[in-house]
C-alpha positions as CSV (number, residue, x, y, z in Angstrom):
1,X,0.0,0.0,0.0
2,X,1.7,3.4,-0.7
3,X,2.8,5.4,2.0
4,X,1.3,8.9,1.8
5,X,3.0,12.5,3.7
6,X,0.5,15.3,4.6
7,X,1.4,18.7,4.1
8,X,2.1,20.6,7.8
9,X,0.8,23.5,8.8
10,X,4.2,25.4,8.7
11,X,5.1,23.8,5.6
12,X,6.4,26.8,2.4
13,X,4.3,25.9,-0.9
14,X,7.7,24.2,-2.1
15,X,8.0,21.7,0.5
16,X,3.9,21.0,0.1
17,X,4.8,20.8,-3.8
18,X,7.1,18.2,-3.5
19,X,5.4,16.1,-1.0
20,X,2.1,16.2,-3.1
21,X,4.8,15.4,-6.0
22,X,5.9,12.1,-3.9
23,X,2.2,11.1,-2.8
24,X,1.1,11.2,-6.6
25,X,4.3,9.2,-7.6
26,X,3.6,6.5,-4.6
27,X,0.0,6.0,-5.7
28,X,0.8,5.8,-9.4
29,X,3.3,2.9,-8.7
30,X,0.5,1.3,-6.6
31,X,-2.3,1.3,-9.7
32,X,0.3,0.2,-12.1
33,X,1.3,-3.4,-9.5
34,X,-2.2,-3.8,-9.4
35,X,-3.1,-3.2,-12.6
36,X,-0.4,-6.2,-13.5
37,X,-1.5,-8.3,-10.7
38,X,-5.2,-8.1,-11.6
39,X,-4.2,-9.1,-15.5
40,X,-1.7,-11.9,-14.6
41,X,-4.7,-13.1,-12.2
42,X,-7.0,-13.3,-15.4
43,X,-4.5,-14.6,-17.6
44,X,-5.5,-18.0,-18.9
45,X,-4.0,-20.9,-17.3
46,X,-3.7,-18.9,-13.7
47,X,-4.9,-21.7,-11.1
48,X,-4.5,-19.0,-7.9
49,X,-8.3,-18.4,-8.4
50,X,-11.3,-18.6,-6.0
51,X,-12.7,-22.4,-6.6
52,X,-16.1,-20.5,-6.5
53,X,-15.6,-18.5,-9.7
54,X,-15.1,-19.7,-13.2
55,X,-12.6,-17.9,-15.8
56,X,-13.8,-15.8,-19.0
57,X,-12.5,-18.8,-20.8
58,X,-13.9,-21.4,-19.4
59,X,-17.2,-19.9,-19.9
60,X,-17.0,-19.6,-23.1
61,X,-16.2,-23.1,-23.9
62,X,-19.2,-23.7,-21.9
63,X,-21.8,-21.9,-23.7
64,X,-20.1,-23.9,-27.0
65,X,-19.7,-27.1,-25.5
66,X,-22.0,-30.2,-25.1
67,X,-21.6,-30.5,-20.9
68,X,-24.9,-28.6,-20.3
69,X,-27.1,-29.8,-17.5
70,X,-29.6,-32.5,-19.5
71,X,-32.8,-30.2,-17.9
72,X,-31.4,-27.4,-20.3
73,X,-31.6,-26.6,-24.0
74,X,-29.4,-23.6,-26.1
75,X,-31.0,-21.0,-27.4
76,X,-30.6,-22.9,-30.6
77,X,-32.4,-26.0,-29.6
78,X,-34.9,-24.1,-28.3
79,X,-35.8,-22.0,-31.3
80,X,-35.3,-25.0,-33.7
81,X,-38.2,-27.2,-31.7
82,X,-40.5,-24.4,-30.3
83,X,-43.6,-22.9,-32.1
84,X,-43.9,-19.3,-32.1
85,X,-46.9,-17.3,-30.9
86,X,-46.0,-15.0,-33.3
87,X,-44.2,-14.4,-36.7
88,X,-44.1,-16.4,-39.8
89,X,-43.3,-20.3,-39.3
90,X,-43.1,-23.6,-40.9
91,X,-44.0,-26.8,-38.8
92,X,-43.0,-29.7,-40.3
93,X,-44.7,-32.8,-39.5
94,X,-48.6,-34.1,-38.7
95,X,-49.8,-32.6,-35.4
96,X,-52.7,-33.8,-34.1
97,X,-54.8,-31.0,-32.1
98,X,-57.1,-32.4,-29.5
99,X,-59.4,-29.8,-29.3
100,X,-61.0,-27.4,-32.5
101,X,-58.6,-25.1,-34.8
102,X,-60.2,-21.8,-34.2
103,X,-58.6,-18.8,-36.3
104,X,-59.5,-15.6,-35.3
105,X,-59.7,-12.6,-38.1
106,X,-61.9,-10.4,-40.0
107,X,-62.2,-13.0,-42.3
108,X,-60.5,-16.3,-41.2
109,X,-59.7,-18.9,-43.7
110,X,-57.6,-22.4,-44.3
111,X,-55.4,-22.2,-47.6
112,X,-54.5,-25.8,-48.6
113,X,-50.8,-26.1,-50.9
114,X,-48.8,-28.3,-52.3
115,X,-45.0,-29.2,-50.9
116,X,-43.8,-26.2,-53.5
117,X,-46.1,-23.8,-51.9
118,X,-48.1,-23.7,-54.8
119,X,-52.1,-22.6,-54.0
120,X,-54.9,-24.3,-54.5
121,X,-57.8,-23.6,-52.6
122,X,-59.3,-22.2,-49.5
123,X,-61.5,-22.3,-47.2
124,X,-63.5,-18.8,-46.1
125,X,-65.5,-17.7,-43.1
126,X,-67.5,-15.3,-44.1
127,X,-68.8,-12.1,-41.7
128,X,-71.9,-11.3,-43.7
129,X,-75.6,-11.5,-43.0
130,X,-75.9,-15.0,-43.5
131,X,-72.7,-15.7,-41.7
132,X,-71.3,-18.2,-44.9
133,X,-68.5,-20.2,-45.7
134,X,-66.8,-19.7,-48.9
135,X,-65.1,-22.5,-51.1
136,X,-62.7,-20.7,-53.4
137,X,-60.0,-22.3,-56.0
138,X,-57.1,-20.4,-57.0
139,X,-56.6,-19.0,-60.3
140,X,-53.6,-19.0,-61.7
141,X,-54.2,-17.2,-64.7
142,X,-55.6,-14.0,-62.4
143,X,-53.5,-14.5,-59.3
144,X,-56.2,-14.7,-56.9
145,X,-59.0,-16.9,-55.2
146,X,-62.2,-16.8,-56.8
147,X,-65.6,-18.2,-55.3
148,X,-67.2,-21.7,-56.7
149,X,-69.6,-22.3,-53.6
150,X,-71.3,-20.8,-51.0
151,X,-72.8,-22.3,-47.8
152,X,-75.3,-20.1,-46.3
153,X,-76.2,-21.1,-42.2
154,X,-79.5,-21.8,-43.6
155,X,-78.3,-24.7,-45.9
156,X,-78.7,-23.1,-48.8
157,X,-75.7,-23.7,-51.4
158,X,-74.8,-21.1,-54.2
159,X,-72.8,-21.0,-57.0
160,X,-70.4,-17.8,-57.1
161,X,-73.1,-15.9,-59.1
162,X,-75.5,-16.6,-55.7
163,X,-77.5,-18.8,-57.7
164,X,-78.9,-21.8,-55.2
165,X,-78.0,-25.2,-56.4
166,X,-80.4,-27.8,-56.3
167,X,-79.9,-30.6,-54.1
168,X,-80.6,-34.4,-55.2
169,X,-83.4,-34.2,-53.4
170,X,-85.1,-31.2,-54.4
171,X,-83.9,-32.4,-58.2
172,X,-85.9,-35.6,-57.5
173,X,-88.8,-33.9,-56.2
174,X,-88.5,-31.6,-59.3
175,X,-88.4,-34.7,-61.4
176,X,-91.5,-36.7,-59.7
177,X,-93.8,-33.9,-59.3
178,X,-97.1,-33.5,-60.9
179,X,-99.7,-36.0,-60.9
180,X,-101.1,-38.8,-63.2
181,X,-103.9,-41.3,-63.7
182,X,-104.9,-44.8,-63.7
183,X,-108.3,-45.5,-65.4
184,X,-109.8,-48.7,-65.0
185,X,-113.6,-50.3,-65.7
186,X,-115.8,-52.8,-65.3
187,X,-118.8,-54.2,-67.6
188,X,-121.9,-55.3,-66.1
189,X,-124.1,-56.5,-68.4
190,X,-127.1,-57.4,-65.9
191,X,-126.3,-56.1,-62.5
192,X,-127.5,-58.2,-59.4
193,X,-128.6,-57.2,-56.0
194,X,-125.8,-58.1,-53.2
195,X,-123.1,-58.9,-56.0
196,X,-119.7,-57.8,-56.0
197,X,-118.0,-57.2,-59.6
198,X,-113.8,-56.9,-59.1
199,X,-112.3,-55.0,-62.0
200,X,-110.2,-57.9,-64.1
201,X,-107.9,-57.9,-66.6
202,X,-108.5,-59.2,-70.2
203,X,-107.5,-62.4,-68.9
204,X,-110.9,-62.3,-66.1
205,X,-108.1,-61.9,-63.7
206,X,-108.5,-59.8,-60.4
207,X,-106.6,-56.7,-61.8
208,X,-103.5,-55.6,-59.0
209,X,-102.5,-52.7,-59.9
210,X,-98.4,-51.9,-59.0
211,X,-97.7,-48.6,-57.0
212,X,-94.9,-46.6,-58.6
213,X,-92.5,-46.0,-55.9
214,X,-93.2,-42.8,-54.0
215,X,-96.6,-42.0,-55.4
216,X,-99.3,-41.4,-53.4
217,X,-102.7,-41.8,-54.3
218,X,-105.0,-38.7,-53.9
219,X,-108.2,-39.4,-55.1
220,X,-111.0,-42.0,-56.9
221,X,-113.1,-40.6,-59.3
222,X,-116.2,-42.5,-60.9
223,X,-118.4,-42.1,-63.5
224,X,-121.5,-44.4,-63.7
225,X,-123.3,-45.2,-67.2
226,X,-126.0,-46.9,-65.9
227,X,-128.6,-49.0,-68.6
228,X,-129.1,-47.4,-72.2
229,X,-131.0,-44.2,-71.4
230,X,-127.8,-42.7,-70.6
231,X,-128.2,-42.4,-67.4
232,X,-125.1,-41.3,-65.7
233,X,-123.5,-39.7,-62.8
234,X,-120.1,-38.8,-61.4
235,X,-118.4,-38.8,-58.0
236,X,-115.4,-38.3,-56.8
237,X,-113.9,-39.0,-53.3
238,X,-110.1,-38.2,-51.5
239,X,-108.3,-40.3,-50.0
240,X,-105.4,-40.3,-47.4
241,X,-103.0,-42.9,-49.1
242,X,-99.1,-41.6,-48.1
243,X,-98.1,-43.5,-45.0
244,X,-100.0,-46.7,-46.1
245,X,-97.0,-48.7,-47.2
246,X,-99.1,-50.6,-49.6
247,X,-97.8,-52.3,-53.1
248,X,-100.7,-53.0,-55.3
249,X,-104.4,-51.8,-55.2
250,X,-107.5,-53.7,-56.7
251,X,-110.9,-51.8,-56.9
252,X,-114.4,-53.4,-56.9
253,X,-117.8,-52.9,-57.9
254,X,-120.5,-53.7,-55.0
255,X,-124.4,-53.9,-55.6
256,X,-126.2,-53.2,-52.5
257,X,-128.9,-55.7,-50.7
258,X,-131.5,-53.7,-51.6
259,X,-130.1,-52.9,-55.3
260,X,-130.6,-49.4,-54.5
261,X,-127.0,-48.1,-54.5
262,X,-123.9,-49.2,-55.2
263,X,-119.9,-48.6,-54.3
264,X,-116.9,-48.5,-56.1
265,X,-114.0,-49.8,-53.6
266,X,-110.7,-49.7,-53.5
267,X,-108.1,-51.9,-51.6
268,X,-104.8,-51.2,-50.7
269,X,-102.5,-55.0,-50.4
270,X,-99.1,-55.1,-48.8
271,X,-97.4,-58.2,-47.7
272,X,-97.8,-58.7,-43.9
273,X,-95.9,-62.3,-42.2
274,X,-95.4,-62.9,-45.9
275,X,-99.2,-63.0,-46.9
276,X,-100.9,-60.4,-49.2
277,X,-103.0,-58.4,-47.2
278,X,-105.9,-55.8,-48.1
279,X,-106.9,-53.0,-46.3
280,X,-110.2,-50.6,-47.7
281,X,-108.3,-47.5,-48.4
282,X,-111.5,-45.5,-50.2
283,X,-114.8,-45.8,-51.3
284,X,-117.1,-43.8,-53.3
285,X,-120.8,-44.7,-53.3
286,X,-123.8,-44.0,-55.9
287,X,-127.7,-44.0,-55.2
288,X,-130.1,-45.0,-57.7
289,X,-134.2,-45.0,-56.5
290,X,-135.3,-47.6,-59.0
291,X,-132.2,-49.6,-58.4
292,X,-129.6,-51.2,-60.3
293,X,-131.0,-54.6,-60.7
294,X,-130.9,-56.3,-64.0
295,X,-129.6,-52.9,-65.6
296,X,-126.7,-52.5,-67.6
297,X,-123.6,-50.6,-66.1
298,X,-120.5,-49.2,-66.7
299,X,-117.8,-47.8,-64.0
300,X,-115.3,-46.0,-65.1
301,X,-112.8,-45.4,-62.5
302,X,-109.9,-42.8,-62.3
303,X,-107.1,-43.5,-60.0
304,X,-105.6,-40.0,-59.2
305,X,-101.7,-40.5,-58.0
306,X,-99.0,-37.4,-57.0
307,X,-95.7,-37.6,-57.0
């Protein structure tokens, strides 16, 4: 440690001069030994160090090396295997997300690419009042995404002109709809009182007539002709046919006890246990005063179906 003199009291400004002189002196010499002390200490391959302090050195092999505490990773690990909350990234790999994607954006959307980058289409939420999702395509020949399809929340589907596509459905309800007929007769040449007259084929076979699938059958309409005075009527009667289930109808002509009137009925047969079964589905009934008996009459019935 340098030695320093104080100035006396008595002491001429030369004498103080020369002992502040040899005080500066002394405490140079005492910063330069320590100086050179202090830079030997540092000096690499110096052992006289405190065991509880590392050299510059040694740390910076450290942060290079591999002897890292296994809990640890470098900053380069880290950024290599971390995914970023923000800033452009690339994640290679499948990830599999328990819980739902949700993107949040004025207009959020999922662009799908190829391995190149290259863009082919995408996926649109849409913030407009039917709150839709857009299915766009890229075009390559414009540079941009155009709309092919939009899904409203009410199910409707559009084209990108906001024309509604049809559905297969609605197509085949398009297709089947309207109505058509099924006439049928039956020839009595003498009619008889409590007689029932099924409408045959050519072949005098009871006549089954098949249902085409989906139609339902809406109503039976008769005309009478009734003897040769032209005597003739016509009724007409609805009927509730579009849960029946049935396959095949027949339709028959019934003369009353008391010859008086007479009904046209139809049957509805479906196969129940594997035996054809008939259920009266519809009937439509005719009055005559002087009765039928013995007369000559002809039923024409009309089978009304919709589709």
């Amino acid at each position: 440690m340098a030695t320093i003199t104080s100035v006396g009291g008595a002491d001429t400004p030369n004498t103080g001069r020369a002992i502040w002189n040899a005080n500066d002196t002394a405490i140079n010499n005492e910063v330069i030994a320590a100086t050179a002390a202090i830079a030997t200490h540092k000096a690499a391959g110096n052992t006289d160090h405190d065991g509880r302090y590392s050299k510059i050195t040694d740390l910076d092999t450290h942060k290079s090396s591999s002897d890292h505490d296994g809990r640890y990773y470098t900053e380069t690990e880290i950024d290599a295997m971390a995914v970023k909350l923000t800033g452009a990234q690339t994640v290679a790999g499948a990830k599999t997300l328990t819980d739902d994607l949700i993107i949040k954006k004025a207009s959020p959307a999922v662009e799908l690419q190829d391995a190149a980058g290259n863009r082919f289409a995408k996926i649109v939420g849409s913030a407009d009042a039917d709150n839709s999702a857009l299915i766009q395509v890229y075009d390559t020949s414009a540079g941009q995404f155009v709309t092919i399809l939009k899904v409203q929340k009410n199910g409707t589907i559009s084209d990108s002109a906001g024309n509604p596509l049809a559905t297969k459905k609605y197509a085949q309800g398009l297709a089947r709809s309207g109505f058509f007929l099924i006439p049928l007769q039956r020839y009595i040449a003498s009619a008889a009182a409590s007689t029932t007259y099924v409408v045959q084929d050519k072949d005098s076979q009871t006549l089954a007539i098949q249902i085409p699938n989906g139609a339902v059958l809406k109503k039976i309409r008769l005309q009478w002709f009734i003897g040769s005075t032209s005597d003739f009527a016509v009724e007409e009667t609805s009927v509730s046919f579009s849960d029946s289930g049935y396959t095949w109808l027949t339709a028959e002509v019934a003369i009353g006890g008391d010859d008086r009137y007479m009904n046209v009925n139809v049957y509805g047969w479906r196969m129940v246990a594997s035996v054809p079964t008939s259920t009266l589905i519809g009937t439509v009934q005719y009055a005559k005063d002087d009765g039928f008996a013995t007369a000559a009459v002809r039923v024409a019935i009309n089978l009304e179906f919709s589709l």
